[in-house]
N, C-alpha and C positions, 0 to 999 in steps of 0.2 A: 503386448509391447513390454519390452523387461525394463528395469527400473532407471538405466541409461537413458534407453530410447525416451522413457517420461522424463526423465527429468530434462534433458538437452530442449525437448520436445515445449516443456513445461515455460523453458528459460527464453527458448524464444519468443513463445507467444506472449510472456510477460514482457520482455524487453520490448515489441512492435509496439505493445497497448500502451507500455510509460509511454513511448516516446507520443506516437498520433493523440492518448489522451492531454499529457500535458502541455503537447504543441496548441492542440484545439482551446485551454483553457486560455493558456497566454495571449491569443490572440482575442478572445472574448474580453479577457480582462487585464491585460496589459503587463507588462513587467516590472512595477515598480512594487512589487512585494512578489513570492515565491509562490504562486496561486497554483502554479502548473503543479506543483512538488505536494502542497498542500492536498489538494486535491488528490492525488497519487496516494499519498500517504494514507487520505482518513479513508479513502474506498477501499486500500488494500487492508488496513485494519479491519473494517466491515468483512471483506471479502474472507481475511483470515480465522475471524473468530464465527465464521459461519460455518467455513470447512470445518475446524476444528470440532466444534459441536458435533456435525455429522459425523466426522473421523473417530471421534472419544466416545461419546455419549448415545449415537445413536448406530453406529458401526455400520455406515452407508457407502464407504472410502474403503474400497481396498489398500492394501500396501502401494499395488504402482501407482492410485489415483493418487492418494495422498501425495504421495512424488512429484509426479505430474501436477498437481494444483498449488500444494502447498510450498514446499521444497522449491520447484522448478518455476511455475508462474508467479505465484506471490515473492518469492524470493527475488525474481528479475523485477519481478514491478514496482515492489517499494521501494523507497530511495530514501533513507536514510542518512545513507553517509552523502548525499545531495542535498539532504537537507542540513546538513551539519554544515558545511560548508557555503552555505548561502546565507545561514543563519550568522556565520561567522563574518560573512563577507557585508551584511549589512551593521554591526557593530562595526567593523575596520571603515564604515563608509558614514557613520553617524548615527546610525539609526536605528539605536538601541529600544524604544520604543518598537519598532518593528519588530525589531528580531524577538524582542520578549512575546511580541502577538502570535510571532512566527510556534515558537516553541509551547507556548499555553496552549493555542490553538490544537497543534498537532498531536501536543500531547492528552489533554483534557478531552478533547474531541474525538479523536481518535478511540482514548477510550473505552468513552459511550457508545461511539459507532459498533466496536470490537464486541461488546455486552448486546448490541442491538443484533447484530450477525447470529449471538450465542440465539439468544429468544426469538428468532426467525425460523434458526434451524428446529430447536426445541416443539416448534410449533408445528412440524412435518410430521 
């Protein structure tokens, strides 16, 4: 597959999995804070400092994998700028406590998880 085909390839798979993962979270746990997004966020951190490990450190990723995974899926599936704007939208709505949970979370969390990915891979 050349690096097109992975990455288009990459972007969908990403984009179906935000969407069915953070549709499933919202519904488990409700919408009054951005859990769907959260959740997105700190697995794709995981997800990416795992790839990355294998890509850098251990040379298990070809060039199109890394396309396909990194580039292409992780790039559609985190949502950042989703989260930037929910974070803002719960400030414009009061709930600056929130959104600070929102941001600490995603970021502190995040990444641990991203260091947890590296030492999972390292572990291969």
């Amino acid at each position: 597959m050349g690096k097109w085909a992975s990455l288009i390839t990459g972007g969908i798979a990403g984009t179906v999995a935000r969407y069915i993962l953070a549709g499933v979270v919202y519904q488990l746990f409700g919408t009054t804070f951005p859990y769907g997004t959260l959740a997105v966020n700190l697995i794709g951190c995981l997800t990416i400092g795992f790839l990355a490990a294998l890509s850098e450190e251990k040379f298990l990723l070809s060039p199109n994998a890394r396309i396909l995974l990194m580039v292409g899926f992780c790039g559609a599936f985190t949502t950042f700028s989703t989260f930037m704007l929910e974070t803002a939208n719960l400030i414009k709505e009061g709930e600056s406590l929130r959104a600070f949970a929102n941001v600490a979370l995603s970021v502190v969390v995040g990444f641990v998880l991203f260091r947890v990915g590296i030492l999972l891979a390292e572990i291969l």
